[in-house]
MARTOR-424114 format. One record per residue: chain; y, z negated, x of N, C-alpha, C, O in turn. Coordinates in steps of 0.1 Angstrom, whole numbers, plus 5000, padded with zeros to 4 digits. Example, Ala and Ser with C-alpha at 12.3 -4.5 7.8 and 13.67 -1.06 7.14 Angstrom:
BEGIN
<atom cadena="A" n_north="4943" n_up="4922" n_east="5132" ca_north="4955" ca_up="4922" ca_east="5123" c_north="4967" c_up="4922" c_east="5132" o_north="4967" o_up="4915" o_east="5142"/>
<atom cadena="A" n_north="4978" n_up="4929" n_east="5128" ca_north="4989" ca_up="4929" ca_east="5137" c_north="5000" c_up="4921" c_east="5129" o_north="5011" o_up="4920" o_east="5134"/>
***
This chain:
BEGIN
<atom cadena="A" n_north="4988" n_up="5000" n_east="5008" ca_north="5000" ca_up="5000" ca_east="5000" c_north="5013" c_up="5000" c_east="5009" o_north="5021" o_up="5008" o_east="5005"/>
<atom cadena="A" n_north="5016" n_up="4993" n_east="5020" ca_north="5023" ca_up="4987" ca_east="5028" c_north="5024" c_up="4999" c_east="5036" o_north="5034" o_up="4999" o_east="5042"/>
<atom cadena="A" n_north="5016" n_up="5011" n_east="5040" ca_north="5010" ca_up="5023" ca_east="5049" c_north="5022" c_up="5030" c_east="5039" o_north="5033" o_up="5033" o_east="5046"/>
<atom cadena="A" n_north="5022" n_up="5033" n_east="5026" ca_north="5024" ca_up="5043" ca_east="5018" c_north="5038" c_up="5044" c_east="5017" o_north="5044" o_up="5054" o_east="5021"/>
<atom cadena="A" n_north="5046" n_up="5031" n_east="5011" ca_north="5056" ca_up="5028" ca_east="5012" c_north="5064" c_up="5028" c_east="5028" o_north="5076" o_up="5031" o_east="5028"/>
<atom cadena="A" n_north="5059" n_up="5025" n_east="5039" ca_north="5065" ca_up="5027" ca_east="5050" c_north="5064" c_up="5042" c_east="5050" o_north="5075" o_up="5048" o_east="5051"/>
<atom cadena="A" n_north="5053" n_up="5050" n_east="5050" ca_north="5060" ca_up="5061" ca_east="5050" c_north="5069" c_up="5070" c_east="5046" o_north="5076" o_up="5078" o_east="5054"/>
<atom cadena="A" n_north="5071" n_up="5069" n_east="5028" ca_north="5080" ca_up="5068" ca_east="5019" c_north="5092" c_up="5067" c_east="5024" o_north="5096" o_up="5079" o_east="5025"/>
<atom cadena="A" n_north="5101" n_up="5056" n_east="5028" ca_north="5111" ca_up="5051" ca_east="5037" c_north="5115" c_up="5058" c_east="5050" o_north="5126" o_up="5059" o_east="5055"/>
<atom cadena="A" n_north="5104" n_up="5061" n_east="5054" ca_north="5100" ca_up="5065" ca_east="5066" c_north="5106" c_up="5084" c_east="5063" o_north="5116" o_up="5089" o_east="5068"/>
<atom cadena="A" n_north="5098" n_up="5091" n_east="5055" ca_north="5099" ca_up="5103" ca_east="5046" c_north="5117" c_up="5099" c_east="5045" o_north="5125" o_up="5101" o_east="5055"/>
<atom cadena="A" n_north="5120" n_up="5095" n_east="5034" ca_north="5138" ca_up="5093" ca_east="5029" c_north="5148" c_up="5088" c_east="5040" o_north="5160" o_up="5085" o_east="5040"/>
<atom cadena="A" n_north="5140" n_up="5088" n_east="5049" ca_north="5150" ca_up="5084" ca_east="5062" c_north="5155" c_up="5096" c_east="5072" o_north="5165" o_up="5096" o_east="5080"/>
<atom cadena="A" n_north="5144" n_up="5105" n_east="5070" ca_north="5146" ca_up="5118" ca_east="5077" c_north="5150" c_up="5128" c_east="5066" o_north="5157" o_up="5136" o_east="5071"/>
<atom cadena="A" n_north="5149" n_up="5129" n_east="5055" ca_north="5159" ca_up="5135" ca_east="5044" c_north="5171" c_up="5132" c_east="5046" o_north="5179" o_up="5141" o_east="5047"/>
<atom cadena="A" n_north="5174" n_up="5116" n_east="5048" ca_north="5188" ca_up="5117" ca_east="5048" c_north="5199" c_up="5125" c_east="5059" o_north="5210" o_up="5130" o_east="5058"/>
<atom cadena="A" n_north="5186" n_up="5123" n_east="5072" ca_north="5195" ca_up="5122" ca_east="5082" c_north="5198" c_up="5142" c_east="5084" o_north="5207" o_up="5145" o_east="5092"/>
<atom cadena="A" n_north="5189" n_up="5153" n_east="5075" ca_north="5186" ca_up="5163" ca_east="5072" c_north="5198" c_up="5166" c_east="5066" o_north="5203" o_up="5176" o_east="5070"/>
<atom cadena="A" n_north="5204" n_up="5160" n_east="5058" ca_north="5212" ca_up="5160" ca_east="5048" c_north="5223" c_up="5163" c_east="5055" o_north="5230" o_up="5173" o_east="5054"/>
<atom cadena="A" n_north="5226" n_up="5147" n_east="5064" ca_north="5241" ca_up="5143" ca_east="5068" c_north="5242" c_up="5159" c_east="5082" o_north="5252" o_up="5166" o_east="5082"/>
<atom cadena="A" n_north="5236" n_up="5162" n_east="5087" ca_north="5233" ca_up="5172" ca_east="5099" c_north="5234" c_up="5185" c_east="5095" o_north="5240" o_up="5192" o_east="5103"/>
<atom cadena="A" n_north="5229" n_up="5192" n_east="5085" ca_north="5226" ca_up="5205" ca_east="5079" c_north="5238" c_up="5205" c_east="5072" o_north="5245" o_up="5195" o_east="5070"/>
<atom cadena="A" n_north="5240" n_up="5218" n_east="5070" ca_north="5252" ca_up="5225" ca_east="5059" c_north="5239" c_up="5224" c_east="5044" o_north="5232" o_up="5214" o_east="5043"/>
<atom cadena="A" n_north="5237" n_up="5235" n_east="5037" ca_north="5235" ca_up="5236" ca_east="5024" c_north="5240" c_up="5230" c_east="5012" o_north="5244" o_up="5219" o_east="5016"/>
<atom cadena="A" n_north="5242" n_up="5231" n_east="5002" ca_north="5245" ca_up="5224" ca_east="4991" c_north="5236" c_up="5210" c_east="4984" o_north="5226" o_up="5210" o_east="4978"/>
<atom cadena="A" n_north="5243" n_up="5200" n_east="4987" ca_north="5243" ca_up="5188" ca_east="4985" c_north="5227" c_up="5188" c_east="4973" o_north="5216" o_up="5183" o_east="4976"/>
<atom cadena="A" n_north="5230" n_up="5196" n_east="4962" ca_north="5222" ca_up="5197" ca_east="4957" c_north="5202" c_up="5200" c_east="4956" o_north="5192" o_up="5196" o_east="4951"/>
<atom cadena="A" n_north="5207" n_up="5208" n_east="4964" ca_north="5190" ca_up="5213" ca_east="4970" c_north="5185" c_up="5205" c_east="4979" o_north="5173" o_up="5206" o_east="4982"/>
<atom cadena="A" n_north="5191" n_up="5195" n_east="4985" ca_north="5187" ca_up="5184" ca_east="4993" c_north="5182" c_up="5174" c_east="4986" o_north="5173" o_up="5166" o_east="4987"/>
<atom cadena="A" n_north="5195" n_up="5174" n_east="4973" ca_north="5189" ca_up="5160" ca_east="4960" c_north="5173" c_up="5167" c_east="4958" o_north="5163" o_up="5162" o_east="4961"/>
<atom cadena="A" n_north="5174" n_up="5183" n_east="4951" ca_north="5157" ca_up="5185" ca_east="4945" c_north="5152" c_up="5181" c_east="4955" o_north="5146" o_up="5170" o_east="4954"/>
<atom cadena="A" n_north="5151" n_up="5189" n_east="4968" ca_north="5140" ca_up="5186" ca_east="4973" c_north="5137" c_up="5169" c_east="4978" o_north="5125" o_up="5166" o_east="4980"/>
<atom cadena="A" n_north="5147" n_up="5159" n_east="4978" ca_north="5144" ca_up="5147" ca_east="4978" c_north="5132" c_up="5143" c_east="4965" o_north="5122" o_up="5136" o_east="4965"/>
<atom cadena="A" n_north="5138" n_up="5147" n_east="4956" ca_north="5130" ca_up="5148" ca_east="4942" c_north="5115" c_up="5152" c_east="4938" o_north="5106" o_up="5147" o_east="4931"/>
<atom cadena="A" n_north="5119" n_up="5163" n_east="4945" ca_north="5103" ca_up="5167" ca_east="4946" c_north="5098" c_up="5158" c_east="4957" o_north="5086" o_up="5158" o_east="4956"/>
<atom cadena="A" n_north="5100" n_up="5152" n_east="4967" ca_north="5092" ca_up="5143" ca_east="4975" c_north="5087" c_up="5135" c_east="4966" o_north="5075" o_up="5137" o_east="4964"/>
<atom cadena="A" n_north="5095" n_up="5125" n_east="4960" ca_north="5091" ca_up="5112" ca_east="4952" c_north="5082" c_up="5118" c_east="4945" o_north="5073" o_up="5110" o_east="4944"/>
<atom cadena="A" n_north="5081" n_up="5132" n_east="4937" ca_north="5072" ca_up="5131" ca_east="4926" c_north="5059" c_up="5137" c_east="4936" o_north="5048" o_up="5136" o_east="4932"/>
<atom cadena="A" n_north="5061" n_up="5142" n_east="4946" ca_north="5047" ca_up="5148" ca_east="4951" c_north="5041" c_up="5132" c_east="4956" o_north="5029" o_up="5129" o_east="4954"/>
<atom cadena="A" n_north="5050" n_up="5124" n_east="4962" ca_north="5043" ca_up="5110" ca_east="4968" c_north="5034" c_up="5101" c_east="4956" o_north="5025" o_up="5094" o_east="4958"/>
<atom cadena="A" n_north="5042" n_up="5106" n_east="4942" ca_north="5033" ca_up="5096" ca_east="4926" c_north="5026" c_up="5105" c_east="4924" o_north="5015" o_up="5100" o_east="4922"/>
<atom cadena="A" n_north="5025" n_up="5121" n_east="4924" ca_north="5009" ca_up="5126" ca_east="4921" c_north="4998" c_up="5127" c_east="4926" o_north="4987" o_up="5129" o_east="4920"/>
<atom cadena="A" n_north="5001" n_up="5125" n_east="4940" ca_north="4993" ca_up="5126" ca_east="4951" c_north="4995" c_up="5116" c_east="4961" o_north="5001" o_up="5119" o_east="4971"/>
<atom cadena="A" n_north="4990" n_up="5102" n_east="4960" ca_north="4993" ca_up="5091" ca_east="4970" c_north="4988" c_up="5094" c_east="4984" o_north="4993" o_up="5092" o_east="4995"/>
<atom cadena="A" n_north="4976" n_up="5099" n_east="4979" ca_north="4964" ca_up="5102" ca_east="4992" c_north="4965" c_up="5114" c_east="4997" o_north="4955" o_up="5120" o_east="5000"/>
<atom cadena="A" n_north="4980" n_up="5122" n_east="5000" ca_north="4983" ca_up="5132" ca_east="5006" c_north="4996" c_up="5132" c_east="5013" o_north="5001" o_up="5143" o_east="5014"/>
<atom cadena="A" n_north="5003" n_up="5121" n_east="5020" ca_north="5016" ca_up="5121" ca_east="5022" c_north="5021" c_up="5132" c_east="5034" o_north="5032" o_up="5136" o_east="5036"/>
<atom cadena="A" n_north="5008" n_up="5136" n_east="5041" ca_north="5011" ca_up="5146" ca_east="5054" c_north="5021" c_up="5163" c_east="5047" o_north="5030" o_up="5171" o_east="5050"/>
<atom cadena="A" n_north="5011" n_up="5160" n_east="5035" ca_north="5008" ca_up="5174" ca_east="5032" c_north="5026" c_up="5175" c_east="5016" o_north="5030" o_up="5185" o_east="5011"/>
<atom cadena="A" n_north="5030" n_up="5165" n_east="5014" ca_north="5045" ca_up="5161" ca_east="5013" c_north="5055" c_up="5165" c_east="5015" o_north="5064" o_up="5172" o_east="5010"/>
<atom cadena="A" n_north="5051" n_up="5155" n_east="5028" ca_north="5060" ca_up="5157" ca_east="5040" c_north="5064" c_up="5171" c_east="5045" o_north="5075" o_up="5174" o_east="5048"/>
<atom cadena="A" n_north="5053" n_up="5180" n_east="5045" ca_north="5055" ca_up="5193" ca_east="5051" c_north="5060" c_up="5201" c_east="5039" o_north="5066" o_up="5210" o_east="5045"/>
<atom cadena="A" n_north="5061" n_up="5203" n_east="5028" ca_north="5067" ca_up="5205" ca_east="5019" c_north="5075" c_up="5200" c_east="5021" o_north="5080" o_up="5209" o_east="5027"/>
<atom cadena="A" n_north="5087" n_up="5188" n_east="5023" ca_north="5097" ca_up="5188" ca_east="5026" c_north="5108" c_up="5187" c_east="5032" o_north="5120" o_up="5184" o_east="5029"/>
<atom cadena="A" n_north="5097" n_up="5192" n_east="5046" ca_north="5108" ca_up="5196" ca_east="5053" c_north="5110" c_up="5213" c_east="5056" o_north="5118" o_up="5219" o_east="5064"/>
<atom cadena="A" n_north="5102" n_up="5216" n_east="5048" ca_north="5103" ca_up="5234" ca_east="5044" c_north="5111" c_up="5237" c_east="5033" o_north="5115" o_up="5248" o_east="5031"/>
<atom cadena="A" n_north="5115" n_up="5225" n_east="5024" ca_north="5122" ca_up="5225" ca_east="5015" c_north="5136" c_up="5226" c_east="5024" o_north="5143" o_up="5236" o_east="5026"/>
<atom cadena="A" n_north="5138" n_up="5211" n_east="5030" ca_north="5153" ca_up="5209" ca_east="5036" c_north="5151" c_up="5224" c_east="5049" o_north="5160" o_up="5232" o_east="5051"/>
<atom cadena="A" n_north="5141" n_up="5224" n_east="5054" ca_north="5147" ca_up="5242" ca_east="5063" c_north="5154" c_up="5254" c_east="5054" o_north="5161" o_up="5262" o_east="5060"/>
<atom cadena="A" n_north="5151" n_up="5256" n_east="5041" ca_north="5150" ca_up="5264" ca_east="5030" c_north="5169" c_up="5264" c_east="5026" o_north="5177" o_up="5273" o_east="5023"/>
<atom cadena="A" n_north="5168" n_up="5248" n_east="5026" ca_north="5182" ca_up="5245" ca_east="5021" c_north="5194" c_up="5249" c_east="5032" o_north="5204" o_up="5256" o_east="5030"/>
<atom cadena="A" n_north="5189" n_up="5241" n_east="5044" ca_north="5196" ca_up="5249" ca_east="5060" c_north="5201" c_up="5262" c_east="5059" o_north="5212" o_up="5267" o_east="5060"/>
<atom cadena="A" n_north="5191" n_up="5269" n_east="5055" ca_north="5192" ca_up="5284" ca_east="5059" c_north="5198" c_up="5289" c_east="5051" o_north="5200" o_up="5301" o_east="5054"/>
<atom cadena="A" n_north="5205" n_up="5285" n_east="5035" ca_north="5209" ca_up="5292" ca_east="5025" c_north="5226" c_up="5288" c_east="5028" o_north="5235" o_up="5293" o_east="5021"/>
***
């Protein structure tokens, strides 16, 4: 439990810092924050695979 949630934290700590560094619209950084949290409640027992969705999301957002 204590694994999941540090990563979690761990995940929204490198979002933010994605956020404050990158250009894109504020926005697409909120979804894709968004879609983390919901990919971390449908799938507990996949956080790698998350993660890499979101940081393809926030590259996605970079590049627009």
């Amino acid at each position: 439990m204590f694994k999941k949630l540090g990563f979690f934290l761990f995940a929204m700590g490198v979002s933010a810092s994605y956020a404050i560094a990158g250009g894109g619209e504020p926005e697409c950084y909120s979804q894709c924050n968004a879609d983390l949290e919901q990919c971390m409640t449908d799938h507990p027992g996949a956080p790698g695979a998350c993660s890499k969705i979101h940081r393809i999301c926030y590259a996605s957002c970079a590049s627009d």
